[in-house]
C-alpha positions as CSV (number, residue, x, y, z in Angstrom):
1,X,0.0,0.0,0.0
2,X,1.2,3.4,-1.0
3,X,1.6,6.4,1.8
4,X,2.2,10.3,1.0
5,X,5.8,11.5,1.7
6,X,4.0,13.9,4.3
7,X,3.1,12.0,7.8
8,X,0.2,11.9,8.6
9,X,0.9,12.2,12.6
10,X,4.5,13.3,14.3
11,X,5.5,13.4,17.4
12,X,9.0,15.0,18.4
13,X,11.2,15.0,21.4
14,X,7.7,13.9,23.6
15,X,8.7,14.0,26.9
16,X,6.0,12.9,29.9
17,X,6.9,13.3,33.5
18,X,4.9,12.4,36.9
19,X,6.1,13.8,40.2
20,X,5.2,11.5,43.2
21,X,5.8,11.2,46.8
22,X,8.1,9.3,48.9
23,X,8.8,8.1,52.1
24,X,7.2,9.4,55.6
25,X,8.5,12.9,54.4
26,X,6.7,13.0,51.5
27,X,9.3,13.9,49.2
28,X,8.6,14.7,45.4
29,X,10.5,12.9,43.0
30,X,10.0,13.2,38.9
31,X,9.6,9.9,37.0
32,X,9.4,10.7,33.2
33,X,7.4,7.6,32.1
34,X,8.6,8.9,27.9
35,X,12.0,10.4,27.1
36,X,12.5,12.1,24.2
37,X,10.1,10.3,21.9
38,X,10.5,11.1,17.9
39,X,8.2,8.8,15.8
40,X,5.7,9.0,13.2
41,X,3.2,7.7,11.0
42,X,2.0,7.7,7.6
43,X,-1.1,7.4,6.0
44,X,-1.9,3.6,5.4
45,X,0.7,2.5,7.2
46,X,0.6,0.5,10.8
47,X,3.7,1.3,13.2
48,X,3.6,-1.0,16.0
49,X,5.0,0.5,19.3
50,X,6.8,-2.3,21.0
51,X,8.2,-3.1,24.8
52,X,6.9,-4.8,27.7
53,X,4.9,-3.9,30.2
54,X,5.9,-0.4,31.7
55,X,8.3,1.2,28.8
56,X,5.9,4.0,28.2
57,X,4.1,2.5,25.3
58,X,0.3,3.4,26.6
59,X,1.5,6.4,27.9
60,X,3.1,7.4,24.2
61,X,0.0,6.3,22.9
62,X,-2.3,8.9,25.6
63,X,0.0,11.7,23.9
64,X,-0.5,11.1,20.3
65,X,-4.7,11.1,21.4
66,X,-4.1,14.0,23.6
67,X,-5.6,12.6,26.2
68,X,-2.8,13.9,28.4
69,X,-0.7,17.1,28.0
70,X,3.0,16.1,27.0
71,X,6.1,17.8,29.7
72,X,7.5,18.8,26.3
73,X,8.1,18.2,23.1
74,X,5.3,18.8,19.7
75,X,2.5,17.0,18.7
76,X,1.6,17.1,14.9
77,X,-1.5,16.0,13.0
78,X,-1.5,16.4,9.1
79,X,1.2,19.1,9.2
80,X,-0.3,21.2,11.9
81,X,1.1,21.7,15.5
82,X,-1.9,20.1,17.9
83,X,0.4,20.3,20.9
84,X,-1.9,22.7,22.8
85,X,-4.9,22.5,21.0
86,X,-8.3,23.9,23.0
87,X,-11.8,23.9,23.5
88,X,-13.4,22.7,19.8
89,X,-10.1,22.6,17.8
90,X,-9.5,20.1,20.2
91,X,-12.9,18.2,20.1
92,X,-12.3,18.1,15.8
93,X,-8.5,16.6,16.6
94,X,-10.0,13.9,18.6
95,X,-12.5,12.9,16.2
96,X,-10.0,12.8,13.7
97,X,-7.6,10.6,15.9
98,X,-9.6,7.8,17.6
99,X,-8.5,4.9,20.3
100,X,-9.1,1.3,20.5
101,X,-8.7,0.8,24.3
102,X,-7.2,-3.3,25.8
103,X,-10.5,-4.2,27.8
104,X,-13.3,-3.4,25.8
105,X,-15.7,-3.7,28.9
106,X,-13.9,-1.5,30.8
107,X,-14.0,1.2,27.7
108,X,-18.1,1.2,27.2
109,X,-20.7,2.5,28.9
110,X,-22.1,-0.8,30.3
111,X,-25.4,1.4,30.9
112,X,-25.6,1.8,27.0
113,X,-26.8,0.2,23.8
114,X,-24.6,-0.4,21.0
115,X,-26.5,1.9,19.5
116,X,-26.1,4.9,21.9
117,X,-22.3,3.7,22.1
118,X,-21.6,3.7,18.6
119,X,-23.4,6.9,17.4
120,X,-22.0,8.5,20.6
121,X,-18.8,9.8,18.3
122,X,-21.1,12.0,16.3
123,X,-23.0,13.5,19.2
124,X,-19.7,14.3,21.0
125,X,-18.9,16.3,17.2
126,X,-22.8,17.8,17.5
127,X,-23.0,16.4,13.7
128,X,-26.4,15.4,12.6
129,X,-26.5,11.2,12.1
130,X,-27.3,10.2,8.3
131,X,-30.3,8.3,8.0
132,X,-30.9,8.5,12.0
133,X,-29.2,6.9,14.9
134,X,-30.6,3.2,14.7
135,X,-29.3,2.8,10.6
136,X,-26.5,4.1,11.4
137,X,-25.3,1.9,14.0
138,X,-26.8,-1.2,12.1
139,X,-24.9,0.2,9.8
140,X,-21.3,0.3,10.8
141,X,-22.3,-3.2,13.1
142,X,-22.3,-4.9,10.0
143,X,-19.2,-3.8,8.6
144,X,-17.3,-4.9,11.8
145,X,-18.9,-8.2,11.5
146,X,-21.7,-7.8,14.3
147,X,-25.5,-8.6,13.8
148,X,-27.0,-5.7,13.3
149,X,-30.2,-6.4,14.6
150,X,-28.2,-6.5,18.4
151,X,-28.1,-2.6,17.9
152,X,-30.4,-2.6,21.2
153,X,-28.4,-5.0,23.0
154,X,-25.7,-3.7,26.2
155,X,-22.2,-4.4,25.9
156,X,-22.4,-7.4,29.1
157,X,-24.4,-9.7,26.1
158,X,-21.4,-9.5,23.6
159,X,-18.8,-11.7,24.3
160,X,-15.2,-10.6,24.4
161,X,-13.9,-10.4,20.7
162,X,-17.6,-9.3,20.0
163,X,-17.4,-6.3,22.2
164,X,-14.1,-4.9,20.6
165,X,-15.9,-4.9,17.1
166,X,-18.1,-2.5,19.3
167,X,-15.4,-0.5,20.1
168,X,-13.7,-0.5,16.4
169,X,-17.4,0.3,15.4
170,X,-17.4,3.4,17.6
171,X,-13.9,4.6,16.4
172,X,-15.1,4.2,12.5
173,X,-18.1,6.3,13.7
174,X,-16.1,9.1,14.0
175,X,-14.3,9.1,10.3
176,X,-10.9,9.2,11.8
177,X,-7.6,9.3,9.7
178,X,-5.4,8.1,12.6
179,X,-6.3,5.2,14.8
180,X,-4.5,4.2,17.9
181,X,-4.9,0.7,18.9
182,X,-3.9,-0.3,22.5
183,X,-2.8,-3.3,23.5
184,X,-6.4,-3.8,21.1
185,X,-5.9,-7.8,20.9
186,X,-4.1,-8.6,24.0
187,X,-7.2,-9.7,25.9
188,X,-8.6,-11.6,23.3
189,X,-8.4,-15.6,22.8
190,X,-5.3,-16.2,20.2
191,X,-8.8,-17.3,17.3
192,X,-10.7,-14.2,17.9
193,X,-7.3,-12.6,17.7
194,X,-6.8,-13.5,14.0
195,X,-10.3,-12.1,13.3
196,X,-10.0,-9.0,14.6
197,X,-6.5,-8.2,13.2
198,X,-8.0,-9.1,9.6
199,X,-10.7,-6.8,10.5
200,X,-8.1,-4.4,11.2
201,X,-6.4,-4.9,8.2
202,X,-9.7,-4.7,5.9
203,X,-10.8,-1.5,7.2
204,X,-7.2,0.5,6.8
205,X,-7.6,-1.2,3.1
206,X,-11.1,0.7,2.6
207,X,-10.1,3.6,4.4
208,X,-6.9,4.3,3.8
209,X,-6.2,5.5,7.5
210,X,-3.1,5.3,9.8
211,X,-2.5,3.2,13.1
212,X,-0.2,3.3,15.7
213,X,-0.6,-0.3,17.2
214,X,0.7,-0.9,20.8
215,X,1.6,-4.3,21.8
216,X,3.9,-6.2,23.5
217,X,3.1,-9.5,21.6
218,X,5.2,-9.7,18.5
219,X,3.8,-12.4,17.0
220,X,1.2,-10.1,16.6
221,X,2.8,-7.2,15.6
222,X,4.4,-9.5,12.7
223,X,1.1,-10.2,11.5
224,X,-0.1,-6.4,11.3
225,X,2.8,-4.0,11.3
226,X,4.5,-2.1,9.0
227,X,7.1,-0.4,11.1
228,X,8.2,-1.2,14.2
229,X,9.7,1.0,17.0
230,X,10.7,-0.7,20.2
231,X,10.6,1.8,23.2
232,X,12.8,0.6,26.5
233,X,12.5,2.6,29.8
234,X,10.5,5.3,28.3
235,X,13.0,5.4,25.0
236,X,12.7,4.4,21.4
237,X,16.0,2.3,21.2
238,X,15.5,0.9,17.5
239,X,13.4,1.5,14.3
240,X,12.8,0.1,11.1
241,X,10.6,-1.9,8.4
242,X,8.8,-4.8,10.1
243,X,11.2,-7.0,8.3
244,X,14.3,-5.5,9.2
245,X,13.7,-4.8,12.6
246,X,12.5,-8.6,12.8
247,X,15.1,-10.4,11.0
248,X,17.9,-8.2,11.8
249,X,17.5,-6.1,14.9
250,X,20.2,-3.9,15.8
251,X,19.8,-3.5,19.6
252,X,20.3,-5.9,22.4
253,X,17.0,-5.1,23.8
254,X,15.1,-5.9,20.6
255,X,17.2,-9.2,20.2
256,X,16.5,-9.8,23.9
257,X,12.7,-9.6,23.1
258,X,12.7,-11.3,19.9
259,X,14.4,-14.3,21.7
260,X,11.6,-14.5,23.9
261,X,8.8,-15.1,21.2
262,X,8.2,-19.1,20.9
263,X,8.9,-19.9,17.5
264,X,5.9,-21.7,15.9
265,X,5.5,-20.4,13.1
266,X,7.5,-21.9,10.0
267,X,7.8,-19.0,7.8
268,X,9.7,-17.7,11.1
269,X,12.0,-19.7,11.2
270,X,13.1,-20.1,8.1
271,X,13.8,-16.2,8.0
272,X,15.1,-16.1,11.1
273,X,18.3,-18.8,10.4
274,X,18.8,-17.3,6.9
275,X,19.2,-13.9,8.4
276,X,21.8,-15.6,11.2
277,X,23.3,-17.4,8.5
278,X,24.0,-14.4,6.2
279,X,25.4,-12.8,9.1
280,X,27.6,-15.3,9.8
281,X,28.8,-15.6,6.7
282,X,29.6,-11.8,6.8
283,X,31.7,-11.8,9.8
284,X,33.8,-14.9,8.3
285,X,34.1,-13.1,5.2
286,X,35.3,-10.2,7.1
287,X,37.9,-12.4,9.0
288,X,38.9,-13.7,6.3
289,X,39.9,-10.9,4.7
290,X,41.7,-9.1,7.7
291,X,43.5,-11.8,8.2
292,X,44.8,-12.0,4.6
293,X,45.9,-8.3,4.8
């Protein structure tokens, strides 16, 4: 899939710092949860943010939504500085970018219908609904793969993959060009997994928007990404191509994490010992010809 040279979201030098207590004095200390953060994303393109648990990915993720107010750095959407957005110029930016949270349950309104959840988006814009609230939800619960004549049901009736088609409903609501998707497939069975992602995948296809996909599983991120980063203690240590980055990481870290994925997968494999292999045979051709000097 082709991408404009122009990203379609940047953030540079994001920096996010907490202050907490300490001890029976109470002292203040600063924890800056992301250090100087410079990534981006283009338009039809998925870059996976990778790391385990507590690197700063989520929190990454809550500045690119501006759903928290970076300690420094810029936030740019479609060329235009959104760092300190307010009021309604903010309301458009988050219509534009929209998040696909881990725990769908925990994310909807369990005192709503999918109905009043999915069309929610357009009331937050105060847009008029085409066709009327009920079509339009029956609507966009098809296209996820839901029954559309559930539009009256609560999210406690849907199971678990079913109620993150809820959620990806309500982001699609909005028209976004950027989606953020975090930790999106991490509470789901490994089966409804594989659906969603291809849901995932069909819907950037038609729409031709962005995600920034945060997960810690890379067997996932294989599957979906385009790019990957990989952030450690609140810093991106390595970037590249999903391939690359994969087959020949750079950093310690990343090789340290990509040792740690079981390897079931044959293609995997396979790639994996030809890129060792190539690099073997590079530093014995290299050898070879300092010792021959």
């Amino acid at each position: 899939m082709s991408t404009e040279s122009a990203p379609l979201f940047r953030g540079t030098g994001l920096v996010k710092e907490y202050s907490r207590s300490r001890g029976i004095f109470k002292q203040r200390t600063v924890f800056r949860a992301v250090d100087d953060v410079t990534l981006e994303v283009r338009r039809g393109e998925t870059l996976a943010l990778v790391g385990e648990s507590g690197s700063g990915k989520s929190t990454t993720a809550r500045l690119a939504a501006r759903l928290v107010d970076v300690t420094s750095g810029t936030v740019e959407f479609e060329g235009q500085d959104v760092t300190h957005l307010k009021g309604s110029d903010l309301r458009d930016f988050r219509s534009a970018v929209q998040v696909i949270f881990q725990d769908p349950y925990s994310s909807l309104n369990p005192k709503h219908s999918v109905e009043r959840l999915v069309t929610a988006p357009l009331v937050y814009q105060k847009r008029k609904i085409p066709g009327g609230a009920r079509a339009f939800a029956r609507d966009l619960m098809a296209r996820v793969g839901l029954n559309p004549d559930h539009s009256e049901r609560y999210p406690s009736q849907f199971s678990g993959g079913q109620a993150q088609r809820i959620g990806i409903a309500r982001a699609l609501a909005a028209g976004p060009r950027l989606v953020i998707c975090d930790e999106a497939v991490s509470a789901l069975d490994v089966s409804v997994q594989a659906q969603v992602i291809n849901l995932l995948r069909e819907l950037q296809a038609d729409e031709g928007f962005g995600y920034l996909f945060i997960a810690h599983d890379l067997a996932v991120v294989r599957q979906i990404a385009t790019r990957v980063a990989v952030m450690h203690q609140g810093r991106i240590v390595e970037t590249g191509p999903r391939d690359v980055v994969f087959d020949h990481p750079q950093d310690d870290y990343t090789k340290t994490l990509l040792q740690a994925v079981p390897r079931i997968d044959p293609e995997w494999d396979r790639r994996r010992r030809e890129a060792q292999q190539a690099r073997r045979a590079g530093s014995i051709a290299t050898a070879a010809e300092e010792e021959g000097r």
